[in-house]
N, C-alpha and C positions, 0 to 999 in steps of 0.2 A: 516659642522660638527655640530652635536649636542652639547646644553649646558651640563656640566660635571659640577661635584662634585671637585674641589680641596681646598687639604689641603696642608697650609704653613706653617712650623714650621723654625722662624728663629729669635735670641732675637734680632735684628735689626728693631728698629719701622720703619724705615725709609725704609729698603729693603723691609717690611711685605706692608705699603702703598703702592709704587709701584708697587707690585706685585697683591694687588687686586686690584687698577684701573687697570691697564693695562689687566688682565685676565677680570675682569667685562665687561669692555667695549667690550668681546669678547662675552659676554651671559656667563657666567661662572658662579656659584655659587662659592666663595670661602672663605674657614675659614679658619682664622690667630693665630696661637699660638706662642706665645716667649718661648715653652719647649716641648721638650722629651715626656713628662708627659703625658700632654692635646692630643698630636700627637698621641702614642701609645692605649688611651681611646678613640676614634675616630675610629684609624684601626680597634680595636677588635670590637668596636660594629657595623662592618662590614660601617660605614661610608667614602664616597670620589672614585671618580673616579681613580686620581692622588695623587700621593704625590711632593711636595717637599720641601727636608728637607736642611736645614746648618748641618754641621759637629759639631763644637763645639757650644755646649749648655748649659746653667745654670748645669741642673741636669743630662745629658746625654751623651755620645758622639752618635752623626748620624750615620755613618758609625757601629756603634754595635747594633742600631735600627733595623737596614736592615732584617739582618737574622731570626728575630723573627717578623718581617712584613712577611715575604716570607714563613715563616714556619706556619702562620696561613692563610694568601691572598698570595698566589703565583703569583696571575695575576695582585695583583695591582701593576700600575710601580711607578718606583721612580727614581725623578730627584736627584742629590745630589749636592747643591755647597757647596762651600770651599776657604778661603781666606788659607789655609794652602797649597798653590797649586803647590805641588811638583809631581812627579815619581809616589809617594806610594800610595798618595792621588785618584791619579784616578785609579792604581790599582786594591788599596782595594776596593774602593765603586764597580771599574766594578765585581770582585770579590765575591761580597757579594753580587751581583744581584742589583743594579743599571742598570735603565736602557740609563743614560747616566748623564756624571759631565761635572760642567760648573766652570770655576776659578770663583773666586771674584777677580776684578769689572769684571762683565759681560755683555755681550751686550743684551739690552732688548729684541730687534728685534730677536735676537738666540736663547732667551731662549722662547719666542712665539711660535719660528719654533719648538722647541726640543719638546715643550708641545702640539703643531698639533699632531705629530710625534709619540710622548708616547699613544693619544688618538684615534688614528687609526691603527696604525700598529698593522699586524695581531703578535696574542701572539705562542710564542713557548714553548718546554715543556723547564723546568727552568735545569740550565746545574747543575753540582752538582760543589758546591765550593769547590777549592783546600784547601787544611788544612790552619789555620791562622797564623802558626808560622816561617812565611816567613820572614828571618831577619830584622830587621829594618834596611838597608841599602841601599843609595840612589847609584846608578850608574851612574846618572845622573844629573846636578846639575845645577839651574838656575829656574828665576818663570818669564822672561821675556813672551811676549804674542808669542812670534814666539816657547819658550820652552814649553808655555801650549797645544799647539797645537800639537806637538810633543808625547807628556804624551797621552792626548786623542787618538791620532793613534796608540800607542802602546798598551793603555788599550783597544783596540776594538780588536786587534791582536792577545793579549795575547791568548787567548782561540777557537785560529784554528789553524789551521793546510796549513795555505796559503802561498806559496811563497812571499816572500820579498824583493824588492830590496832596498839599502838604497844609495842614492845619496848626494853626499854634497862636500866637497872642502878637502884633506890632514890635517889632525888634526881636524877634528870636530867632533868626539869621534864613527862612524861608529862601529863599534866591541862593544862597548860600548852601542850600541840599539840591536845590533844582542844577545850580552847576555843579555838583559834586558826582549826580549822578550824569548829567551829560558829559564831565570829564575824564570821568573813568567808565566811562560805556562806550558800548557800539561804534554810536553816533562820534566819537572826542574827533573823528578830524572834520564833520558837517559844520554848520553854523549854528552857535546858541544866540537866541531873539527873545528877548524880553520884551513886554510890554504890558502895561499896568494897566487894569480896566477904570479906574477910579480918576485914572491922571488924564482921560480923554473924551471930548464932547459926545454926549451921544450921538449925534447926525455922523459923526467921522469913525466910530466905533467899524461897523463894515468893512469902509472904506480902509480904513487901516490895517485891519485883516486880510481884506480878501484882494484888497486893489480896483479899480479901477478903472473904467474905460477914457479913451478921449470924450467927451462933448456927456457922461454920464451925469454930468449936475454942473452947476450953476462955478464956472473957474475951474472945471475938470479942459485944461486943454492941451494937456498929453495924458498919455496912462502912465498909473501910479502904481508902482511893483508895491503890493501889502505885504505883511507878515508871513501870510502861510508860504508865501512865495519867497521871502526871505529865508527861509528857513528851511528848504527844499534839502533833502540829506542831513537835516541836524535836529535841532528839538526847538521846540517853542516854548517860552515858560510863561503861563497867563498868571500873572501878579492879579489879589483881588475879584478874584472872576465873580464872588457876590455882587459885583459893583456892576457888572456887562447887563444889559440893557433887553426882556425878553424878545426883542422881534431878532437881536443878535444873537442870542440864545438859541432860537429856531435853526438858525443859518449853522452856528456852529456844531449841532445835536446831527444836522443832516452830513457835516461834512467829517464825524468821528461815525457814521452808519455807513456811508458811501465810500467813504477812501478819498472823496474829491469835491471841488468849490465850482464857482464862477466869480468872476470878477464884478462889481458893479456896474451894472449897463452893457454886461456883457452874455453871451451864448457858449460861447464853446468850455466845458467843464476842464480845469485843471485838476492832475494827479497831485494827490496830499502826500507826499513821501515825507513825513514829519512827527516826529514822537512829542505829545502833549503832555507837558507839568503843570497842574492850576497849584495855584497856594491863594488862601484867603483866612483873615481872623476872622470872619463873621463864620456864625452857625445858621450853616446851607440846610438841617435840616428845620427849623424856626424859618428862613427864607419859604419853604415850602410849602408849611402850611398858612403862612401870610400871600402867597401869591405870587411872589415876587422871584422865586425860582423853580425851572422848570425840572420836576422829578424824574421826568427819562433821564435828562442831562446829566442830574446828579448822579444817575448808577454809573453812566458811561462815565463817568472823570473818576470817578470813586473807586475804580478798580483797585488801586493798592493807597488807600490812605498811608500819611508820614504826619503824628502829632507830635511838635515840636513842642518840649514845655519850658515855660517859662522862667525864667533867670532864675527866680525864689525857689523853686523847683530843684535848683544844680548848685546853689550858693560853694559848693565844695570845689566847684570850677573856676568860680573868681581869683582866686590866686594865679591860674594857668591864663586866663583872658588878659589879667591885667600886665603878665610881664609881655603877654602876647602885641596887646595893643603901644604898651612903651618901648617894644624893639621897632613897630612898625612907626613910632614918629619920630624914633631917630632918623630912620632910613630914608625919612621925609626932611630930615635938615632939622628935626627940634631937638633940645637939651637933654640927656637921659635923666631920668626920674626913680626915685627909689619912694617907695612909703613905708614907713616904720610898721611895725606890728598894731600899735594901737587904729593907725587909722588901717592897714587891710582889714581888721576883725571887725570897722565900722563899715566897710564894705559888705563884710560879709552876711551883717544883720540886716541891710537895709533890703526893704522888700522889691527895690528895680522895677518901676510899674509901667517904665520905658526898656525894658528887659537889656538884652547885651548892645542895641546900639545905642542907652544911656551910657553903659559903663563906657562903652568906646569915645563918646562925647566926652564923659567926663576927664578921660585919662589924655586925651589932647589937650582939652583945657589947662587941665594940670601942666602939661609940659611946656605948654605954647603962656600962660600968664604968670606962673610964680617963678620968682629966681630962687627960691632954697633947691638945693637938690635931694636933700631928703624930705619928703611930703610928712607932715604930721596929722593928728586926728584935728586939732584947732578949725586947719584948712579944709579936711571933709567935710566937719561940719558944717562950717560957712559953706562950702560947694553943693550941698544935699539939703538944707536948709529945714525947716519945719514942715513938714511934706504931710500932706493928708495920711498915707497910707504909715508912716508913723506911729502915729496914734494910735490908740489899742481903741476900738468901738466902746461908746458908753454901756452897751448891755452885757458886755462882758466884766465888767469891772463890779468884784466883789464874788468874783462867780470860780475868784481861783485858776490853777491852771487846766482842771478837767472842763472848765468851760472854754478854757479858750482852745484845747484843742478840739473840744464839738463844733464850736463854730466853725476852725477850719477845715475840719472833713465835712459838715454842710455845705462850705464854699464850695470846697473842691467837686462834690459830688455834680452841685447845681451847675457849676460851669461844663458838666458834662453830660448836661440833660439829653443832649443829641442821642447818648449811648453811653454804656459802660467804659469807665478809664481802663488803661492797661492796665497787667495783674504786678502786682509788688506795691500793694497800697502799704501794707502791714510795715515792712520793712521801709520804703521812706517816710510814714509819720515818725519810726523810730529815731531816722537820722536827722528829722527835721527838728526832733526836740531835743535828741542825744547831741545834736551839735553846737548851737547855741548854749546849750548847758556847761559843757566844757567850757569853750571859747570864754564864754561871762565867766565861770570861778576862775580860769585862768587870767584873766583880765584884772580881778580882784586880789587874787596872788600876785600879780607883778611876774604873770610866767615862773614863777616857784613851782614845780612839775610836784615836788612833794607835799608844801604844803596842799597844790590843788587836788592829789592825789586822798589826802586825808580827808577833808572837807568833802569830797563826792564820795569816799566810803569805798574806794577802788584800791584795788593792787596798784603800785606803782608800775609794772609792767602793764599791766592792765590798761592803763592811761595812753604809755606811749606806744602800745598799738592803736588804739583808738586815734589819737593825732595824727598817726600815718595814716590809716584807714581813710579818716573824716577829712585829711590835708588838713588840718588846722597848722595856719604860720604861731610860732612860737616867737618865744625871746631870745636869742644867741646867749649860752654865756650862764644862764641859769638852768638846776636842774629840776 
């Protein structure tokens, strides 16, 4: 690859050095700005291969750069990061013609590969950006590394028109990607249609799909507008679809091949103008060699899998869920609720095996039956109770902690016998045991930051990076 032109615009001296050793030592020419300012006097005077920029800046916001980079240099790309690294954040930059965001911290070695990537890929012609006043509302909640990755898959999403399947465990917000990408795509002004395969008789499965004619079965005595026909210029999200039934499996296999349906009891073929999202916790590929699901079907929905993982998986997000869901039940008429440290960090051990719409249940609970308004550990307890999942298994006991973290990368691995997990195993065992670790000595210390800092054998700096990193809630007041 040839030496290129890039420019850094980030007010972090520290990120701005890293960034041009690392790029230098590639043959790189690259110039460093800490503004907006200097970045945009650069673009115009047609200077730089690459861009990339930080989001928030002294004098700018990055992300309102974009538009006016793209509207005088269309071709040149641009990286964008962001320590603000929510849902909206990689949205908007894909949005605004980024040509890919990376959270803050980010990994050096990816953002190398992103910058290869930006400087060889062939250019397409630039898509036109959906209007800007897309409500400021997050659907999505969480900035753990397993949620960033998540954000980047659906900002790449947003703006096709690709089948979707979303996989992940009973409560880990599926419906809740399925309108993320319908509401920030193409389709946001069509109709979004859900319908649950599990939630419906098999005889009516069709029928609810596809519609109906008058006199086509037995109390058919008008026609019945179905699903696909609901959903004409919008998306349909098939909740479940392990659950849909093979002879409707056939039906729907022909009608993602053809473009188009027929209605029950009907002839004349209707045009499918409808972008399809399936989500299901079962593993579709076990359905298929039991019988019970049809293998063309799977390639066709399987186009761009979305694995949602589950709550235990992102424990570092529970703090953000929980003030999330106790703004949402005031706004519903309930009492605001606060919970001490001792019981968040009992939150944040407990393994969720009803993933985030436990915690959602829980946190109404909480507001809708206790009058304290500060929640204590007493009350989690009693609300979480002696739960199977708990328990540490009999076979691990005496086996230490090198056994107990065998078993759980066994888990992990078997729950994913379909196929390989995504990559970043290494780094989340780290934080699965690095956090709880803290958490319990700090629990033990009474949030004494120094004594827990001795007792783990840590700098004391050392620690309260790590707390920020991990989100660990501390104790107000102690250091």
């Amino acid at each position: 690859m040839k030496a290129s032109t890039i420019l850094v615009a980030d007010d972090d001296r520290a990120i701005r050095t890293v960034l041009s050793q690392a790029l230098g030592r590639l043959g790189h020419d690259v110039r460093m700005t800490g503004n907006a300012t200097t970045l945009w006097r650069w673009v115009a005077d047609g200077e730089g291969d690459l861009v990339i920029t930080d989001v928030i800046m002294p004098d700018e916001n990055g992300l309102d750069l974009i538009p006016r980079i793209k509207k005088i240099r269309p071709d040149l790309r641009i990286i964008v990061m962001s320590a603000q690294n929510t849902l909206l954040t990689a949205v908007k930059a894909t949005e605004r013609g980024a040509f890919e965001y990376l959270p803050k911290p980010f990994d050096l070695h990816e953002l190398i590969n992103v910058v290869e990537r930006a400087l060889v890929a062939p250019h397409q012609n630039p898509a036109t950006s959906p209007d800007d006043d897309i409500e400021d509302q997050l659907p999505l909640i969480g900035r753990s590394p397993a949620m960033q990755e998540i954000y980047r898959v659906i900002a790449r999403l947003i703006g096709t028109d690709l089948t979707v399947t979303i996989l992940g465990e009973s409560g880990t917000g599926k419906e809740l990607v399925a309108r993320a990408l319908h509401n920030y795509g193409k389709r946001r002004n069509g109709p979004f249609v859900a319908i649950n395969m599990a939630a419906i008789p098999r005889e009516l499965i069709e029928s609810e799909l596809f519609g109906h004619e008058r006199g086509a079965f037995t109390g058919a005595t008008a026609r019945g507008m179905g699903r696909f026909e609901q959903a004409q210029g919008g998306t349909l999200f098939l909740d479940e679809i392990g659950d849909m039934p093979l002879e409707a499996q056939t039906r729907l296999l022909r009608v993602l091949q053809e473009g188009e349906f027929t209605a029950v009891g009907g002839r004349a073929p209707i045009r499918a103008d409808v972008r399809i999202i399936a989500a299901t916790h079962q593993d579709l590929r076990s359905l298929i060699h039991r019988g019970l699901f049809r293998e063309d079907l799977f390639y066709r929905l399987n186009v761009a899998p979305i694995r949602l993982p589950p709550l235990r998986e992102r424990s570092a997000d529970i703090p953000a869920l929980v003030r999330h869901f106790v703004a949402q039940a005031v706004r519903e008429g309930l009492p605001p609720k606060r919970l001490n440290d001792a019981a968040m960090q009992r939150l944040c051990s407990y393994s969720w095996p009803g993933n985030v719409r436990e915690l959602e249940n829980l946190i109404r609970r909480l507001a809708a039956l206790y009058s304290e308004d500060v929640i204590g550990l007493s009350v989690i307890e009693a609300e979480l109770g002696e739960m199977p999942d708990a328990v540490e298994p009999a076979h691990n006991v005496g086996e230490g902690l090198a056994g107990a973290v065998e078993h759980h990368i066994r888990s992990y691995f078997a729950a994913h016998k379909g196929g390989l997990p995504a990559a970043g195993l290494y780094d989340r065992v780290l934080r699965e045991v690095e956090r709880p670790l803290i958490v319990l000595t700090l629990g033990a210390t009474r949030g004494n930051q120094i004594k827990a800092a001795h007792l783990l054998g840590l700098n004391r700096n050392t620690l309260r990076k790590k707390i920020r990193e991990l989100d660990i809630p501390v104790v107000r007041g102690l250091k």
